[in-house]
Biotite code that builds the C-alpha atoms (Angstrom):
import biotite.structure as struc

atoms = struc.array([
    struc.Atom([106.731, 125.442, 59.662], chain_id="A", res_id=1, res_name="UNK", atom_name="CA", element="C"),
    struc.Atom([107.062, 128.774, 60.294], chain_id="A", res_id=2, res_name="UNK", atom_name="CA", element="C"),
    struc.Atom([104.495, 131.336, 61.953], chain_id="A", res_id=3, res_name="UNK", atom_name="CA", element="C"),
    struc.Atom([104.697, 135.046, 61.668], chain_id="A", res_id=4, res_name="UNK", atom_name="CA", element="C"),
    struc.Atom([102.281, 137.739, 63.153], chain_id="A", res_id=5, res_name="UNK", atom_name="CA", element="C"),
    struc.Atom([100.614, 139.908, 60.948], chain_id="A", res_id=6, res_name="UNK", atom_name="CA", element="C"),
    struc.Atom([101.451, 143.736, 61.264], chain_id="A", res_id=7, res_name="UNK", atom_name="CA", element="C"),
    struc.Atom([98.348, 144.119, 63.414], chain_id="A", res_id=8, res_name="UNK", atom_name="CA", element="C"),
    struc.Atom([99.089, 141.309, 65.396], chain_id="A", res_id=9, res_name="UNK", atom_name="CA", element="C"),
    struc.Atom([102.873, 142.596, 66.256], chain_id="A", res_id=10, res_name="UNK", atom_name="CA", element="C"),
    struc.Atom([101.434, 145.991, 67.193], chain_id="A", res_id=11, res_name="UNK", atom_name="CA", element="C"),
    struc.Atom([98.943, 144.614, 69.668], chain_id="A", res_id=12, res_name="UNK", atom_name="CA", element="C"),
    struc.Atom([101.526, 142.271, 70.871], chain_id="A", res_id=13, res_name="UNK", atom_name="CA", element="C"),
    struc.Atom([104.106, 145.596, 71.439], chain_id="A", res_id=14, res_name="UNK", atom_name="CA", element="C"),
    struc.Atom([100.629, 147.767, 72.524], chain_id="A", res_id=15, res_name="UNK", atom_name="CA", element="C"),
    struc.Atom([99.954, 144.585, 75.179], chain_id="A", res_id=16, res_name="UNK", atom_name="CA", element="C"),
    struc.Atom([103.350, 144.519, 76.882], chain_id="A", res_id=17, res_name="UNK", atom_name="CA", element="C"),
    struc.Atom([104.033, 148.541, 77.220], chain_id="A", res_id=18, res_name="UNK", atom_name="CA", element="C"),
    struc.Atom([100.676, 148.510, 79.078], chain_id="A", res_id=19, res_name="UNK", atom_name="CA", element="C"),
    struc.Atom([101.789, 145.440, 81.494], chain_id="A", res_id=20, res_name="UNK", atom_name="CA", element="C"),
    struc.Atom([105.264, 147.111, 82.084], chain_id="A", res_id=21, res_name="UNK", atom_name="CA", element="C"),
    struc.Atom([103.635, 151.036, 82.596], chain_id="A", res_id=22, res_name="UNK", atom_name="CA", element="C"),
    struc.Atom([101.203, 149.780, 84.888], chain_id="A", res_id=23, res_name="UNK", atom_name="CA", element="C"),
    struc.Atom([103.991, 147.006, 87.077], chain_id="A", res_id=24, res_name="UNK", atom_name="CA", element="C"),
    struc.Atom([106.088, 150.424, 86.966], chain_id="A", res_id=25, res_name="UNK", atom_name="CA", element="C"),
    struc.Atom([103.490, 152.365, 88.376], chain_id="A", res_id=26, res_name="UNK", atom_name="CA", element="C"),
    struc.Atom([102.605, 149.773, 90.881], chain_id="A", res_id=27, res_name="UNK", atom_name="CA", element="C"),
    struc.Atom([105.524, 149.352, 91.957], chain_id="A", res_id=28, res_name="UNK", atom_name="CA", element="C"),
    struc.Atom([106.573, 153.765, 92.670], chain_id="A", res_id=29, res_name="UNK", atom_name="CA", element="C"),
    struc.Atom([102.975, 154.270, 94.466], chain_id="A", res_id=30, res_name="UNK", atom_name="CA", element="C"),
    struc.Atom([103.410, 150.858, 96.441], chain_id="A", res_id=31, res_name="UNK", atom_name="CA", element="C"),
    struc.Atom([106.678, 150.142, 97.482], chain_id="A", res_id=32, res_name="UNK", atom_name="CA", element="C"),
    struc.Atom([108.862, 152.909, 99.559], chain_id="A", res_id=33, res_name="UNK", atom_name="CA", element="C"),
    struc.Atom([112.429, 153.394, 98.173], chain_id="A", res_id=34, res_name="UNK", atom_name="CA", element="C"),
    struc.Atom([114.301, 150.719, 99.817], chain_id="A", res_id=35, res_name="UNK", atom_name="CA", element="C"),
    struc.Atom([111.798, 148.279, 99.160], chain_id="A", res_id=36, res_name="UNK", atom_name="CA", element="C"),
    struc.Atom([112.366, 149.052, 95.403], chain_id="A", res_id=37, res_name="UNK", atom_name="CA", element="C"),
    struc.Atom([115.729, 148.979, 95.937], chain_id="A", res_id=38, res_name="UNK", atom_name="CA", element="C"),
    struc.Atom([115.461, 145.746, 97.676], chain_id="A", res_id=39, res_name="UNK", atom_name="CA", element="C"),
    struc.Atom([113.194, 144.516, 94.718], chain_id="A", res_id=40, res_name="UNK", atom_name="CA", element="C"),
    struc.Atom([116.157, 145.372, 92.202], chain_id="A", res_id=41, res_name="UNK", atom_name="CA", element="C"),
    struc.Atom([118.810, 143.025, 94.006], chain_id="A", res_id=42, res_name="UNK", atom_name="CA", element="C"),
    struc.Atom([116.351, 140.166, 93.761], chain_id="A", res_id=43, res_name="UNK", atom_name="CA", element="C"),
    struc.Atom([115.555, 140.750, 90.259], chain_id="A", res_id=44, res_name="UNK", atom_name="CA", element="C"),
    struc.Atom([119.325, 138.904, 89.251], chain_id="A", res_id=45, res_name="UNK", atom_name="CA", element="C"),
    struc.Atom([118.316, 135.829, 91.427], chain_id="A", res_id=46, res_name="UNK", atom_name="CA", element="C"),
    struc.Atom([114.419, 135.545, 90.538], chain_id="A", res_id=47, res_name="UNK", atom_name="CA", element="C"),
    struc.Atom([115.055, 135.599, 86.878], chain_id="A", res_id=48, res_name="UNK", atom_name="CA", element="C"),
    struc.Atom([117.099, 132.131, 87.260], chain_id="A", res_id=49, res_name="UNK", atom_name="CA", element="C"),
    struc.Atom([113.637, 130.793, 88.775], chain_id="A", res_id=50, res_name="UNK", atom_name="CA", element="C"),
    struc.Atom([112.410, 131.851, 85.559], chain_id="A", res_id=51, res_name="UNK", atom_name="CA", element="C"),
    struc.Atom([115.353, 129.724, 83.291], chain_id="A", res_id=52, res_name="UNK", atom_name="CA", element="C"),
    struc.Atom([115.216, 126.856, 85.612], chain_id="A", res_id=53, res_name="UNK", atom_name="CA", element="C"),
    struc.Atom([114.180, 123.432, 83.942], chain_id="A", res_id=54, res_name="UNK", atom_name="CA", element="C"),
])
């Protein structure tokens, strides 16, 4: 079977996810100082195999 999202369904899904990632971006300028977001981009390479692991 195969299971498609309707126009309006893709657009909320694409609306949904620009809204999570503008306001983790924002979060994470007014939060962190430079070297912690620094520190945050070396860890993303190792945290996203938590992510894959089975």
């Amino acid at each position: 079977m195969i299971i498609a999202l309707s126009e309006e369904g893709q657009y909320l899904l694409y609306k949904t996810r620009n809204e999570r990632d503008e306001w983790l971006s924002n979060a994470i300028k007014t939060t962190f100082t430079k070297d912690e977001q620094d520190l945050l981009r070396m860890l993303l390479g190792p945290l996203t195999k938590l992510v894959d692991f089975d």
